[in-house]
N, C-alpha and C positions, 0 to 999 in steps of 0.2 A: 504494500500500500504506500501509495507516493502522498508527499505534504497535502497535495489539494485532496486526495480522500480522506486524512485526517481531519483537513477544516471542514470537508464537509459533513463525516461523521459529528468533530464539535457541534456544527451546526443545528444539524439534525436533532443531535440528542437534546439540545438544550431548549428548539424550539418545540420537541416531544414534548419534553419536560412542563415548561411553560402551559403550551397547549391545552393537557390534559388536567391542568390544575384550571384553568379559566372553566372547559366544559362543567369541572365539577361545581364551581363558582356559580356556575349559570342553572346547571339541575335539580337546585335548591329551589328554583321560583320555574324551571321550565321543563317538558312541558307544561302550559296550567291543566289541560286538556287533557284525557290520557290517550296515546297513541300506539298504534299494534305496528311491529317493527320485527317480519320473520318470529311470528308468533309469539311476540316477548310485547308486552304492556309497561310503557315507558312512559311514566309521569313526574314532575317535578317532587322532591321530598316534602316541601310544605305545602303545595294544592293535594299531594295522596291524603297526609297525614293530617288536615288544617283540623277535623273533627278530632281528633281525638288530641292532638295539641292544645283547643277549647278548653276540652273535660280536663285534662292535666294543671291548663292552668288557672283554668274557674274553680278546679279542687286545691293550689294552692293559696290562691286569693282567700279563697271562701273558708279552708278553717286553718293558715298560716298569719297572710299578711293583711287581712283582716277581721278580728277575734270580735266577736260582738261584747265577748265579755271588756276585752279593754276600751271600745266605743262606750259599753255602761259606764264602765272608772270612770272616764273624761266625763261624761255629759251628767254623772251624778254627784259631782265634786262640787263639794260649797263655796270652792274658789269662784264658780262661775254663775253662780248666785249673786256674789259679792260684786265682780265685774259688772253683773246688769243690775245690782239695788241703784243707782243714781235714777236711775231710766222706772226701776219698777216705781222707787220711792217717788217721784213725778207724776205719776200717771195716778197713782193714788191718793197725793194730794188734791187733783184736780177732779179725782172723781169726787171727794169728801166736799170741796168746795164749791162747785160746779153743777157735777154733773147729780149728784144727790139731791143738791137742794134746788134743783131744777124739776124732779121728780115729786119729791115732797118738801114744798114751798114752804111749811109749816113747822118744818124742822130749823129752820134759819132761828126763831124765836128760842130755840131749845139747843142750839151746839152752839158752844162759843169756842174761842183759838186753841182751849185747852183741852178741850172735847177730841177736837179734829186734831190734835198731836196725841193724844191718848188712842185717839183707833189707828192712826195710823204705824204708831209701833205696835200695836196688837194684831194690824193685817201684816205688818213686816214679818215679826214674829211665825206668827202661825205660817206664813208665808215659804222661810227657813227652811220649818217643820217636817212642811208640804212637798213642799222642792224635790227634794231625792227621793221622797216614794212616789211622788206623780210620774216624776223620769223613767226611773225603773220599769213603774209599769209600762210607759209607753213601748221603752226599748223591748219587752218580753212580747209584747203585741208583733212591734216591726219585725222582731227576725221571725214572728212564725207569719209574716204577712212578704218580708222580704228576701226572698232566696240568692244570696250573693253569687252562689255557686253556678246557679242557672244562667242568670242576668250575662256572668263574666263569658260564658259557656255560649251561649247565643249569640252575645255579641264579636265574640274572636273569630266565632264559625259563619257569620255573616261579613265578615271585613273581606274587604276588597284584599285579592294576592297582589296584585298590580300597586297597590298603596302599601301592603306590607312590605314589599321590593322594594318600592321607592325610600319609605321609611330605614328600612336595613342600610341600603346603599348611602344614605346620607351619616349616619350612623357607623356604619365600620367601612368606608371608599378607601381607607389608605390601607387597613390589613385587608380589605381582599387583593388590592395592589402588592401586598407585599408579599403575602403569598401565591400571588401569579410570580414575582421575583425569585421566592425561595425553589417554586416547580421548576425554571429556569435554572435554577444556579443545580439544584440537585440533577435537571438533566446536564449540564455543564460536565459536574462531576463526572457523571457516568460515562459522556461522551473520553474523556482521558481516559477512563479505566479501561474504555475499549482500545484505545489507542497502543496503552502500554501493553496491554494483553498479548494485542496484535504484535508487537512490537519486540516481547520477549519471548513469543513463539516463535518467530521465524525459524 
């Protein structure tokens, strides 16, 4: 074998190499379609698999990364009671002076400044009380009303592969780059192994 069959072995092998890495690159999203090819059914890995990729990840979602139990901690935490008394304490005031004695006009002769600070730390109060066991309940309602697991499961299995492509490609463009390089460089390799191979047989 004379140098130009060397270079061209290099050549060959590396754009093998290359080549073969882009195809696999590409048969993650293609075909989306499935296609009969000499009796073999050739379809992209995430349009084969997109249902049961769904279910995997609607079953992670649904009892990993989001626990209903830890949505109750957050949403029944008297921190966040405290955060909205500005806003509850407001509304209460104006219903005590307002909105009350718009209803029963009769009642102005009967509550005076101290009346209407006396109910309203008793609606605060009770209020408190209230708070974390109304939540609770709600949240025991929501998860037997709301299936995370489905929700997540429907939705992955109805998205578009054409957007999930898109999304990936914007998302990892340089390591699928790079591993078209590394398919390249490993055919590289090989293409010398053949060379020497050749080379020490003679």
């Amino acid at each position: 074998m004379n140098w130009t069959g060397y270079i061209i072995t290099v050549l060959l092998s590396t754009f093998t190499g290359w080549i073969t890495t882009w195809i696999a690159i590409k048969m993650l999203f293609h075909p989306r379609k499935p296609i009969k090819i000499l009796g073999l059914t050739i379809q992209g890995i995430f349009p084969k698999n997109q249902r049961l990729i769904a279910e995997k990840l609607g079953q992670v979602v649904g009892k990993e990364l989001l626990s209903f139990d830890e949505i109750e901690q957050k949403v029944t935490n008297p921190e966040n009671l405290q955060k909205l008394r500005p806003d509850i304490e407001f509304h209460i005031d104006h219903f005590l002076r307002n909105k009350l004695l718009e209803v029963f006009p009769m009642l102005s002769m009967m509550i005076g400044e101290k009346t209407i600070l006396q109910l309203k730390d008793a609606f605060l109060l009770e209020l408190e009380t209230l708070f974390p066991v109304l939540m609770k309940s709600y949240m025991i309602k929501l998860e037997e009303d709301l299936d995370l697991e489905k929700i997540v499961t429907e939705k992955v299995a109805a998205f578009s592969t054409q957007k999930l492509e898109d999304i990936l490609n914007q998302i990892t463009k340089k390591e699928f780059k790079f591993l078209e390089f590394v398919g390249g460089f490993f055919g590289f390799i090989i293409g010398l192994i053949e060379i020497a191979v050749a080379i020490f047989t003679k």
